[in-house]
N, C-alpha and C positions, 0 to 999 in steps of 0.2 A: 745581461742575462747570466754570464758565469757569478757579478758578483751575489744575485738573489741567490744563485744553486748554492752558491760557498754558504749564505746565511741560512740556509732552509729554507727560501722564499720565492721558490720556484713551482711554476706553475703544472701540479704534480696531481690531479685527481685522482689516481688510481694506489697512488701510496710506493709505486716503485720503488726498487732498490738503488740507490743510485751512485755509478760509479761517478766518482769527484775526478777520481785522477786521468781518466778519459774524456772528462771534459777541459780538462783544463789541458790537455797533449792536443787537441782539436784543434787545429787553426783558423782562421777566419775564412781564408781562400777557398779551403778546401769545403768550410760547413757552408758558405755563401754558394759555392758554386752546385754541391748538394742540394739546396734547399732549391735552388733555380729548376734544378732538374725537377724536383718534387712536384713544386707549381707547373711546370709546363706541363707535365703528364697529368694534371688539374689533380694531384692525388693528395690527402692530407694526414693531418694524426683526426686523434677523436675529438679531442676538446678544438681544434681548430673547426673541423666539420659543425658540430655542437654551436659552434658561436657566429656562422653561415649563419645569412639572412633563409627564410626558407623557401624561399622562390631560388637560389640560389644551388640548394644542396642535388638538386638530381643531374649537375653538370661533374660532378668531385667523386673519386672517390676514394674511400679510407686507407691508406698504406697500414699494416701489422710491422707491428716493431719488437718482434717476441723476440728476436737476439739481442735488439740493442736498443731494448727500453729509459736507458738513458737521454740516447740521442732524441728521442722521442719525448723528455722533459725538455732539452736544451731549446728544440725547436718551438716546444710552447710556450716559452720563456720566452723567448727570442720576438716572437710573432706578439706576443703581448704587450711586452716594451717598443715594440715598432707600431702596435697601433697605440697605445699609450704617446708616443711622441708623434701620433701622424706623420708615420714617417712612408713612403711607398720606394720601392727599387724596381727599376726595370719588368720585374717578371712580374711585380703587384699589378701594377699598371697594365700588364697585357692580359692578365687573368682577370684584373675587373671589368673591362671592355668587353672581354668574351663573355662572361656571365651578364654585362648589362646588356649585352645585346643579346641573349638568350634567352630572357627570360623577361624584356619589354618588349612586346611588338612593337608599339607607337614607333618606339627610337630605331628597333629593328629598318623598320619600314620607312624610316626618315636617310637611315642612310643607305641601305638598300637603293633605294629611289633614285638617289646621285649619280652611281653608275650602271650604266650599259653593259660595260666592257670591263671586267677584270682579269687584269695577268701579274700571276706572280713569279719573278727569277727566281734560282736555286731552291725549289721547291723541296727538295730533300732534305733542307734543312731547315723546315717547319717543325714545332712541336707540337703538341696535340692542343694546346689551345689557341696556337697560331693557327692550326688546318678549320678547327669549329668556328675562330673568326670570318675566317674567308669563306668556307660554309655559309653563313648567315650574310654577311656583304650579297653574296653572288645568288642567294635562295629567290631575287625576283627576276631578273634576267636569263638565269640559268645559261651566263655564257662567258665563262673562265677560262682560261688557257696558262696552265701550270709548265715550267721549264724546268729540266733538270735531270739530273744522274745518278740514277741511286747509288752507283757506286762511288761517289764521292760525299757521301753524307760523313760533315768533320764535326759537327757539333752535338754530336751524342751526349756531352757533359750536358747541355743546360735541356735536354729531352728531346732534341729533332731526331725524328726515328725513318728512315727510308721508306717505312709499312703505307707511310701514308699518300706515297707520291704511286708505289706499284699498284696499292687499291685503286688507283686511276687506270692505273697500264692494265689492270686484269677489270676492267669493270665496260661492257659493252658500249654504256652511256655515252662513254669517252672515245672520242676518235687521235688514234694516235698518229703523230709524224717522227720518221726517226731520223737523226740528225747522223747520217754514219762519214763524214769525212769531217777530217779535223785541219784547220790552215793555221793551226798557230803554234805548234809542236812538232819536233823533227821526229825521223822513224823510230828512233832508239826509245823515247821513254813509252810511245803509242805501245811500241811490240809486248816493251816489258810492261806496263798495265793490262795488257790484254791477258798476259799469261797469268799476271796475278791474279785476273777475273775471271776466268776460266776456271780456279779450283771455289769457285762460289759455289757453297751450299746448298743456299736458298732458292738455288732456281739454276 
């Protein structure tokens, strides 16, 4: 992808201005683990939206890139030479599952059907297109049992957001159990995580 940007061969509809030399400062780790995030919060650029099947498009939606319209070239470059080599990565793979299962019933309903019973551990660190998968799993059953802490959500890089395990703990539907005694840690680190959760914001 950088070497199309170098040629002018990057996939640029909009005619952007585009900084070279912040793409090419950009490292891999850092734009991979970015784009991971992108995909789980199912958000995308336009020409990626644009090139969504259209049974697809009302599960995504558009991230603005109005300070750093470059990275906004890098990524459709990047997304275009990966489907150009049919290439998929992790976060492809779970984003195309959530949209095929969104948007078929048939298959919805095929697997659906399988299970009775779904529980998912560390629920807090789902991302939004991990939470609509399981959504759609558990839509015929309607009987899930999610585990977890929102105060331990570690994986904010690739999109897991805690919003979607307390939409559980604040939603009637949901009958909660609280899990308040802990046998695998001494008093010292309990006391001092308690205190650090206690100047929580959020709640």
């Amino acid at each position: 992808a950088k070497d199309r940007i170098r040629d002018d061969n990057g996939i640029n509809p909009k005619d952007h201005e585009i900084n070279k030399q912040l793409i090419e400062d950009l490292g891999y780790s850092d734009f991979s683990n970015y784009l991971m995030q992108l995909k789980g919060d199912m958000l995308c650029t336009d020409w990626m939206y644009e090139s969504l099947p259209e049974r697809a498009r009302p599960y995504f939606d558009i991230e603005p890139f109005q300070r750093n319209q470059w990275l906004e070239v890098l990524i459709d470059t990047y997304e275009h030479e990966r489907r150009n080599c049919k290439a998929l990565g992790f976060d492809d793979i779970m984003v195309n599952a959530t949209v095929g299962l969104g948007s078929n019933v048939a298959l919805r309903e095929q697997f659906a059907s399988r299970y009775e019973f779904v529980v998912v551990d560390e629920y807090q660190d789902v991302n939004k297109a991990q939470d609509m998968m399981l959504q759609f799993l558990d839509e015929r059953s309607q009987n899930m049992m999610v585990i977890g802490d929102d105060d331990q959500t570690i994986y904010e890089w690739r999109g897991a957001r805690p919003d979607f395990i307390r939409s559980k703990l604040s939603d009637n539907s949901w009958t909660d159990y609280r899990l308040s005694r802990n046998f695998r840690s001494s008093p010292g680190p309990v006391i001092l995580a308690a205190q650090v959760i206690e100047k929580n914001r959020n709640r």
